[in-house]
C-alpha positions as CSV (number, residue, x, y, z in Angstrom):
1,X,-136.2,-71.1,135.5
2,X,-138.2,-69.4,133.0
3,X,-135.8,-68.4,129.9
4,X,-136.5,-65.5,127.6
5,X,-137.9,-67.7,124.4
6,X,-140.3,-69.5,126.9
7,X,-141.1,-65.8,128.2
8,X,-141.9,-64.8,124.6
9,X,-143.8,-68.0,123.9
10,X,-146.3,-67.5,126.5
11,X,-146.6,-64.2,125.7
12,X,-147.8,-64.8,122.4
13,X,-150.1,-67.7,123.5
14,X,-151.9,-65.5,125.5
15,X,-152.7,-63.2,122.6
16,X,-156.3,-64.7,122.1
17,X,-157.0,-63.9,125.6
18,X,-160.3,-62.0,126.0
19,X,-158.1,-59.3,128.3
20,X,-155.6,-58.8,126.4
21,X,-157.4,-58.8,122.9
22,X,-159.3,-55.6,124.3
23,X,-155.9,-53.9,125.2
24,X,-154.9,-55.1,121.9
25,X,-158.1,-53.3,120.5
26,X,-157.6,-50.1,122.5
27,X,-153.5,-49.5,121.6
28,X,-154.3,-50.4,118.3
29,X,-156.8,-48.0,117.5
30,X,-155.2,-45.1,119.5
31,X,-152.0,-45.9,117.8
32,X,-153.7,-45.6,114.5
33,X,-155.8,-42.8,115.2
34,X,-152.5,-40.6,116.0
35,X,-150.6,-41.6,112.9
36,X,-154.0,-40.7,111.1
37,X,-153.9,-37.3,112.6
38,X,-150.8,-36.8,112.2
39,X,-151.0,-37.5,108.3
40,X,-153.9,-35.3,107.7
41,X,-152.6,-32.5,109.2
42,X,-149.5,-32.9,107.3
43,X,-151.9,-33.0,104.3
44,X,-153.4,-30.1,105.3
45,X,-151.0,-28.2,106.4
46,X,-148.8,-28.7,102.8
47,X,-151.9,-28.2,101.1
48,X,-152.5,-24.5,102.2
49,X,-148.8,-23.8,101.8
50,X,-148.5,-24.7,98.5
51,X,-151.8,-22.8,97.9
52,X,-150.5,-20.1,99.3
53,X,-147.7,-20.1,96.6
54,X,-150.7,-20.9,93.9
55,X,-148.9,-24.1,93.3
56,X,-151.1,-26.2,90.8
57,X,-152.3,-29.6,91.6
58,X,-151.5,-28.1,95.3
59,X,-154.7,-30.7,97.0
60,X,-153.2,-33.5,95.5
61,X,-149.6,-32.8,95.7
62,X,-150.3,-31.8,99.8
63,X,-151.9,-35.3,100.2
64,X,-149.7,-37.0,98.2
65,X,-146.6,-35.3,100.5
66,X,-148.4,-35.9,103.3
67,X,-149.2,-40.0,102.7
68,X,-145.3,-40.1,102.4
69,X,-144.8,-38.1,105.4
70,X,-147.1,-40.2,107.3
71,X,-145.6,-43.7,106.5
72,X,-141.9,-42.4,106.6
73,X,-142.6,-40.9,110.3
74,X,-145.0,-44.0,111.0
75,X,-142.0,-46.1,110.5
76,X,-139.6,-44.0,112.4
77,X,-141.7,-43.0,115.3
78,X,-143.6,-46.1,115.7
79,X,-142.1,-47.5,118.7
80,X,-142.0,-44.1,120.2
81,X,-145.4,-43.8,120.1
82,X,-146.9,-47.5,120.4
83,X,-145.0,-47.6,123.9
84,X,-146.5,-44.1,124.9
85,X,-149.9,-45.4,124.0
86,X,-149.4,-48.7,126.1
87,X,-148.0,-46.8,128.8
88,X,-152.1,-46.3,129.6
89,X,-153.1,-50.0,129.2
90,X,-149.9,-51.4,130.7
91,X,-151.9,-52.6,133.9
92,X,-154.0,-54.2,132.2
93,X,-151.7,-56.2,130.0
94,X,-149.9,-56.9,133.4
95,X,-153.2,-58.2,135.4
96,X,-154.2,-60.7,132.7
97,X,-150.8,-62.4,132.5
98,X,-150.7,-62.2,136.5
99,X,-154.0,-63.5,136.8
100,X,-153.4,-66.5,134.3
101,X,-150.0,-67.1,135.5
102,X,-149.3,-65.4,138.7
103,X,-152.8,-65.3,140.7
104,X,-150.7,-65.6,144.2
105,X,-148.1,-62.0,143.5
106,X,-151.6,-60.2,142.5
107,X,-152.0,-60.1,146.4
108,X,-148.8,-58.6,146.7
109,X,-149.0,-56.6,143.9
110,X,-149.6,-52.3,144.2
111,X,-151.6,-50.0,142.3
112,X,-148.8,-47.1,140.5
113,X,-150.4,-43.7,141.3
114,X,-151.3,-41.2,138.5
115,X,-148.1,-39.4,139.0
116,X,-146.0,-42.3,139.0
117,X,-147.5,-43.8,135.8
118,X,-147.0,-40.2,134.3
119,X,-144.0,-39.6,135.4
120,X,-142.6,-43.1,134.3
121,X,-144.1,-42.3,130.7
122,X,-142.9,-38.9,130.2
123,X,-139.4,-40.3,131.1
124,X,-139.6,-43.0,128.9
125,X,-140.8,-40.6,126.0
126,X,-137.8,-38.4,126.6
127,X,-135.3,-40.9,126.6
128,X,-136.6,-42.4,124.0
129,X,-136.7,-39.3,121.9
130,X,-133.1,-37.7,123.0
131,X,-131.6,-41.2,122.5
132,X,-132.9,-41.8,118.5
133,X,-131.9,-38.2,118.6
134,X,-128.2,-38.9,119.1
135,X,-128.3,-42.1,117.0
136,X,-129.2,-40.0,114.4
137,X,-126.2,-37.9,114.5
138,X,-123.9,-41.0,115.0
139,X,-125.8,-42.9,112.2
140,X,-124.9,-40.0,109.3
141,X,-121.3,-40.9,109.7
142,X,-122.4,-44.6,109.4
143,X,-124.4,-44.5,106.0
144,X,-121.4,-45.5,103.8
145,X,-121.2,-49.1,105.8
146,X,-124.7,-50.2,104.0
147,X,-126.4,-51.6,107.6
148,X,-124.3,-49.6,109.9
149,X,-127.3,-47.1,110.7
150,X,-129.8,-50.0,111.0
151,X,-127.7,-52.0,113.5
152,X,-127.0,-49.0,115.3
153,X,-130.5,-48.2,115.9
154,X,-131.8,-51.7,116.3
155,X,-129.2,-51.6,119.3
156,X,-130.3,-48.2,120.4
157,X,-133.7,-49.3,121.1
158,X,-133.3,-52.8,122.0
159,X,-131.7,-50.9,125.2
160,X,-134.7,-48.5,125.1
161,X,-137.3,-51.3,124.8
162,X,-135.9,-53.7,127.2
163,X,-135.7,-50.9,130.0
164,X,-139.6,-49.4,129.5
165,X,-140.8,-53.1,129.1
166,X,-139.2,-54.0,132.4
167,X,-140.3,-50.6,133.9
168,X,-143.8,-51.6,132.9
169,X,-143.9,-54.8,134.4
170,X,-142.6,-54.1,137.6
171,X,-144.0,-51.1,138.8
172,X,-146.7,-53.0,140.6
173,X,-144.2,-54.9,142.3
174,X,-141.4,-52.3,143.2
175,X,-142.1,-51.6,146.8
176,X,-138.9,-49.5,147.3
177,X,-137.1,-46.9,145.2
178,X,-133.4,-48.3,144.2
179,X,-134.2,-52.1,144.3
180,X,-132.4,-54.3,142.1
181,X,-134.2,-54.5,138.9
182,X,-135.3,-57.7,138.0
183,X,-134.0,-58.6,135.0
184,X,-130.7,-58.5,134.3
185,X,-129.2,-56.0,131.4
186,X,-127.9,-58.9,129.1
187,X,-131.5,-60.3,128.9
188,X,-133.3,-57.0,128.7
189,X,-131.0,-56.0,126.3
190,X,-132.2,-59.2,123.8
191,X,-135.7,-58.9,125.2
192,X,-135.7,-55.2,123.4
193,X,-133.7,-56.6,120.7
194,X,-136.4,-58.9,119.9
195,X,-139.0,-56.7,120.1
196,X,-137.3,-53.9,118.4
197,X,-137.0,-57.1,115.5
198,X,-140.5,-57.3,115.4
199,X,-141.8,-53.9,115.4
200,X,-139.8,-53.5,111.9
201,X,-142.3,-56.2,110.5
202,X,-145.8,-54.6,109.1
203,X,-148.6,-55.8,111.1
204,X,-146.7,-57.7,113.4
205,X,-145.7,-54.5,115.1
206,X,-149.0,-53.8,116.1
207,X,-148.7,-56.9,118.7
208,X,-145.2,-56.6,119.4
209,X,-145.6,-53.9,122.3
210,X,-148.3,-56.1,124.0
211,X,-145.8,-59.1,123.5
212,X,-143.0,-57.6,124.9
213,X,-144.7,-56.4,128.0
214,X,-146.5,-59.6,128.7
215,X,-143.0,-61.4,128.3
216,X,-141.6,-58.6,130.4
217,X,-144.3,-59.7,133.4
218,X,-143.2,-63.7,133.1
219,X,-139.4,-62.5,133.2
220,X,-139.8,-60.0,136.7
221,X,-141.5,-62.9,138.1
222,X,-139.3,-65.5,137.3
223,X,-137.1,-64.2,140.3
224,X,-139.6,-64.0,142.4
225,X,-140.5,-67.6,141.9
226,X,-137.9,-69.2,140.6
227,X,-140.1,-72.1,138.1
228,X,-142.3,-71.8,135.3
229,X,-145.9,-71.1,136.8
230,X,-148.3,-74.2,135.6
């Protein structure tokens, strides 16, 4: 039976794969691009307020609130928005590691309508967002225990994580509305963990989404198969 480390390891030898270097590409420059608007326009946007209040120095101090406003939301938001953005390369992530792996369940396998995939990421998005939401408020309580907050959102979206990456992977296979998912909630519950691990690490959390949902693929087929594909 393929375990969860051998899941990850595969995943991440399959990084130099021409397929999934170009989803790599792609999510990475979207993810970049959105962070990069979203840290203009705050420049901007400070940048006329504080000229409206004939602020001095109100170009630089605009971009200089807005850098800090872009790195403190990058780190917050980051998962948030690096699963939305793979929500739209997810396929392609999932064909590669099929096609290496799994050529036999790509016969099998279904093509998620536009609605589906849609609907699946607006869901995701909202849980994601109401959930960090109410972590928040439990987390302010927490701030006097040092690492209380941190566990408690590392937890928060290890459960997140491990549900979209499992979503991802298996919508090409879900034939029937209310089947048994295929992983089991203690082991997408570390599979997030992990994840949720490595997206706190700078530059390594630009591969972690793409890791997690290759992984993700190798675990929903491991009960399908039952042994390690050659």
């Amino acid at each position: 039976m393929l375990s969860l480390p051998s899941a990850l390891g595969r995943a991440a030898g399959q990084l130099t794969d021409p397929a999934i270097l170009r989803v790599l590409a792609k999510s990475v420059a979207v993810t970049l691009a959105i962070f990069l608007a979203l840290g203009i326009g705050a420049a901007t946007g400070i940048e006329a307020l504080l000229a409206r209040w004939e602020i001095a120095g109100s170009d630089e101090i605009g971009a200089l609130i807005g850098l800090v406003l872009m790195l403190v939301g990058g780190w917050l938001l980051f998962r948030i928005v690096a699963l939305a953005v793979l929500q739209f390369f997810a396929d392609d992530v999932v064909q590669a590691v099929e096609l290496k792996h799994y050529p036999q369940a790509r016969a099998s396998a279904r093509d998620p309508n536009w609605r589906e995939e849609l609907g699946m990421g607006a869901r995701a998005t909202l849980r994601a967002v109401l959930a960090n939401l109410v972590a928040l408020v439990v987390a302010i309580p927490l701030l006097f225990t040092a690492i209380g907050p941190a566990v408690l959102f590392w937890a928060v979206n290890a459960w997140l994580l491990g549900r979209e990456l499992q979503d991802l992977a298996w919508a090409r296979h879900r034939h029937a509305h209310g089947s048994a998912p295929p992983i089991g909630g203690a082991e997408r519950f570390l599979l997030g963990g992990v994840v949720a691990g490595l997206l706190a690490v700078p530059f390594v959390n630009l591969l972690a989404p793409v890791i997690g949902a290759a992984a993700a693929v190798h675990l929903v087929h491991r009960r399908k198969e039952g042994s390690i594909a050659a």
